[in-house]
C-alpha positions as CSV (number, residue, x, y, z in Angstrom):
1,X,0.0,0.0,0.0
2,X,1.1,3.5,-1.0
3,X,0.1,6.6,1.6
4,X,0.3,10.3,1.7
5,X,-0.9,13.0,4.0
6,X,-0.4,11.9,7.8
7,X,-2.8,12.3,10.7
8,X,-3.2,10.3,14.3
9,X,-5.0,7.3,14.2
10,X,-6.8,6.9,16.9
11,X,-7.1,3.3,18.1
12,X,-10.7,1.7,20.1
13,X,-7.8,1.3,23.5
14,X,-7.2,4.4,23.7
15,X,-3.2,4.1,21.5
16,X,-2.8,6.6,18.9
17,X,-0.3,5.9,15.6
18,X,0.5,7.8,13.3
19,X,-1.0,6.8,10.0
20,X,-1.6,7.9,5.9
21,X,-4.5,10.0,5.4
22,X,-5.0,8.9,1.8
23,X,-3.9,5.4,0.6
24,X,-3.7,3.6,-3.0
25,X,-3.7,-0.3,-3.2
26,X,-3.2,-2.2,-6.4
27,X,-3.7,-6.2,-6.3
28,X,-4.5,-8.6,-8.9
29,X,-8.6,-8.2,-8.4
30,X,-8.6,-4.6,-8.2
31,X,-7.8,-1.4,-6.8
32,X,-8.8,0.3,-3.5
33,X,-8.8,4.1,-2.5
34,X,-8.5,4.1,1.4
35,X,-9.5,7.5,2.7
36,X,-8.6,7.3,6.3
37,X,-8.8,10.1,9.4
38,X,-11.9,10.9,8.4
39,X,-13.5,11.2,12.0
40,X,-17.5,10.7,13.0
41,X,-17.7,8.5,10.1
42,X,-18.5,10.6,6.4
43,X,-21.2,8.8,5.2
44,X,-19.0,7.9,2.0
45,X,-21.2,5.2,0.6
46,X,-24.7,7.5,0.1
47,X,-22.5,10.6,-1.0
48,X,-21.2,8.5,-3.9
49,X,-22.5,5.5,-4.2
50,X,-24.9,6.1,-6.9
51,X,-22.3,8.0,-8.6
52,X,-18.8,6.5,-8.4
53,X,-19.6,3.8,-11.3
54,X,-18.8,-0.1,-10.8
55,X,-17.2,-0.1,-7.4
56,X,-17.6,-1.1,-3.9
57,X,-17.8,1.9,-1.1
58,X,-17.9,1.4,2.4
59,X,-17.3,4.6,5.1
60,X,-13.6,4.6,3.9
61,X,-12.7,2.7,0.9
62,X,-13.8,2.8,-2.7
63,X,-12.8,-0.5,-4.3
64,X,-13.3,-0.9,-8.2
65,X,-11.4,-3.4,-10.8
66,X,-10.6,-0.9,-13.4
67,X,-10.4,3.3,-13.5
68,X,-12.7,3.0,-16.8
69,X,-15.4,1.4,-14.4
70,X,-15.3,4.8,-11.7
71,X,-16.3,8.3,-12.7
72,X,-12.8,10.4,-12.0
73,X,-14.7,13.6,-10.8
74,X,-16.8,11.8,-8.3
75,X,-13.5,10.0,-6.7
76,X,-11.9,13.2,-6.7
77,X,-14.7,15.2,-4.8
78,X,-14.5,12.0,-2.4
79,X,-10.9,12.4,-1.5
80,X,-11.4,16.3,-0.8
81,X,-14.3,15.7,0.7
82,X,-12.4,13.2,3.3
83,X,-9.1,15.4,3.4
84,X,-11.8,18.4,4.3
85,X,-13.5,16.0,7.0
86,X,-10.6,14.8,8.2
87,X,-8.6,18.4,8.5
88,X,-11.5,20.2,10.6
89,X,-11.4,17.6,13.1
């Protein structure tokens, strides 16, 4: 997995880490766009779900098999919307 950005993770125990904000992993089935930090859970899935294309969103990854599958634009106001989240926490 590829990151960038940091921010503290905070951990259910009360540990904190520090961690990527905004993370890239490529496998064999597919690709995943991991959006972390984002605090009080963005409700990723109904902000893009019926508009992201073939993929599978959850409260902070978008997982597709192919970029022609995702619409670009809508990814893209996803990340900035999680940096955003994330930032004003």
């Amino acid at each position: 997995m590829k990151g960038d950005g940091s921010y503290q993770h905070h951990f259910a125990k009360g540990k904190t880490a520090p961690m990527f904000q905004i993370g890239l992993t490529a496998k064999t089935n597919g690709i995943s766009i991991h959006i972390m930090g984002i605090r009080q859970k963005l409700d990723l899935p109904n902000l893009i779900f019926h508009q992201i294309g073939k993929a599978n969103v959850s409260s902070y990854c978008i997982q597709f098999k192919r970029v022609q599958d995702i619409n670009l634009d809508v990814l893209k106001t996803a990340i900035v919307k999680g940096v955003e989240v994330s930032s004003n926490n």
